[in-house]
Structures are given as C-alpha cells and as structure tokens.
VOGU-3710 file (C-alpha; in Angstrom, 3 decimals, decimal comma):
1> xxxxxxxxxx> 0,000/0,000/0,000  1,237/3,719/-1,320  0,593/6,372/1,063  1,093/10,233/1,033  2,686/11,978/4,244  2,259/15,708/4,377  4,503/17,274/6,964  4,580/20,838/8,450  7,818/21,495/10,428  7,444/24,285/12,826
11> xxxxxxxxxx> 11,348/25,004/14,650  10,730/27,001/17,925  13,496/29,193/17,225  14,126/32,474/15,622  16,517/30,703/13,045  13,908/28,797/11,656  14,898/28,002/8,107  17,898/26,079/8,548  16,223/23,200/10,658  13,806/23,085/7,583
21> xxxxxxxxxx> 16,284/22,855/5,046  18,319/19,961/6,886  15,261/17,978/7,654  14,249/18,151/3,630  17,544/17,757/2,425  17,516/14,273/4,854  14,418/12,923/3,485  15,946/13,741/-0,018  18,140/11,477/0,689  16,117/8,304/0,177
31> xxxxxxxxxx> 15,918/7,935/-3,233  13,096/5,293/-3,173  10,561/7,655/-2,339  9,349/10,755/-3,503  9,794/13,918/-1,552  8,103/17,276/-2,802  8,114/20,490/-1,349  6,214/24,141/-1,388  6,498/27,024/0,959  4,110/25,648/3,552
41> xxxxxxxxxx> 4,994/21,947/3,692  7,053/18,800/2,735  4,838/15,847/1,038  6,616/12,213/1,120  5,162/9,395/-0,930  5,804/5,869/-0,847  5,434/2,535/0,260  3,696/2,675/3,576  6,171/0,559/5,293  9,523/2,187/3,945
51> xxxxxxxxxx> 7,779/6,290/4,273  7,223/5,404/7,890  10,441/3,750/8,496  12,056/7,229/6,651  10,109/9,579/9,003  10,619/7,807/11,852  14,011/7,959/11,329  14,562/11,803/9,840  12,149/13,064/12,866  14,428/11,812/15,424
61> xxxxxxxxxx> 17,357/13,492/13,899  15,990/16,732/13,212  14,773/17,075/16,920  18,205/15,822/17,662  19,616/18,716/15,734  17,296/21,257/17,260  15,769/22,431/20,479  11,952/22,480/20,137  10,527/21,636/17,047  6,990/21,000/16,094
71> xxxxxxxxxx> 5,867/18,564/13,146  2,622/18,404/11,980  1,263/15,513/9,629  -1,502/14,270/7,680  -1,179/10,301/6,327  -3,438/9,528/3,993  -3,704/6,093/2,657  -3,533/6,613/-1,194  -0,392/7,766/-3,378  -1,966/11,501/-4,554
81> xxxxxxxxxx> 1,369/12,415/-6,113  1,320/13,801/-9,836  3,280/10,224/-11,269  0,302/8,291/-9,022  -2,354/10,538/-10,808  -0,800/10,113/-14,472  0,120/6,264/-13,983  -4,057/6,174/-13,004  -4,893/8,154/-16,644  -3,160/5,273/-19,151
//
C-alpha cells in the first residue's frame, strides 16, 4: 500500500529556516521515495512501510539537531502524487 505523508515542520526558534532545510535535504536522501516540497509543507510518498520507516528515522534526527521543534502531519492512505495521478490516466 502507497501512502502520502504531508509534513509541516514548525522550529521554535528564531533561526527557523535552517532546521527546515536539513530535515528536507535528509528525506531527499532516500531515493526510493518521492519527496516534494512548497512554501508551507514537505509531502513524502511511498510505500507505507519504507515512508514510515524514513520519518521515523529523519524526525528523530531533526529534533536531535534542534531544540523544540513542532511537526505536523496528515497520512493519507492513497499515493496523490502527480506520477500516481498520471500512472491512473493510461
């Protein structure tokens, strides 16, 4: 099962951006899943199993890199990503 992870990172400090970058730059990383970005969140599609292994992973070491961060996600249990929506079309 595909799933799509959409993930607001919230750093509690005035610095904000570079806790951001490092945690996208992580997930970017993992080539066997797809990581997109815009200016209010990070989506992550994949295999259920491997995303969640990913996250769990890339959470603990961006609140290992920073002092108070808050992540906010929604898991949905379909792929919605633009390949998932063209591969459905043919």
């Amino acid at each position: 099962m595909n799933i799509s992870v959409e993930i607001s990172m919230y750093p509690l400090v005035q610095d904000y951006e570079p806790p951001i970058l490092d945690f996208i730059q992580d997930l970017n990383q993992h080539k066997e899943i797809l990581v997109q970005t815009n200016g209010m969140s990070t989506q992550v599609f994949g295999p259920y199993d491997l995303v969640m292994d990913v996250l769990k992973t890339d959470i603990k070491r961006a609140f290992e890199k920073s002092y108070g961060v808050s992540m906010v996600m929604k898991i949905l249990n379909k792929d919605t990503s633009d390949t998932a929506n063209r591969e459905q079309n043919f």
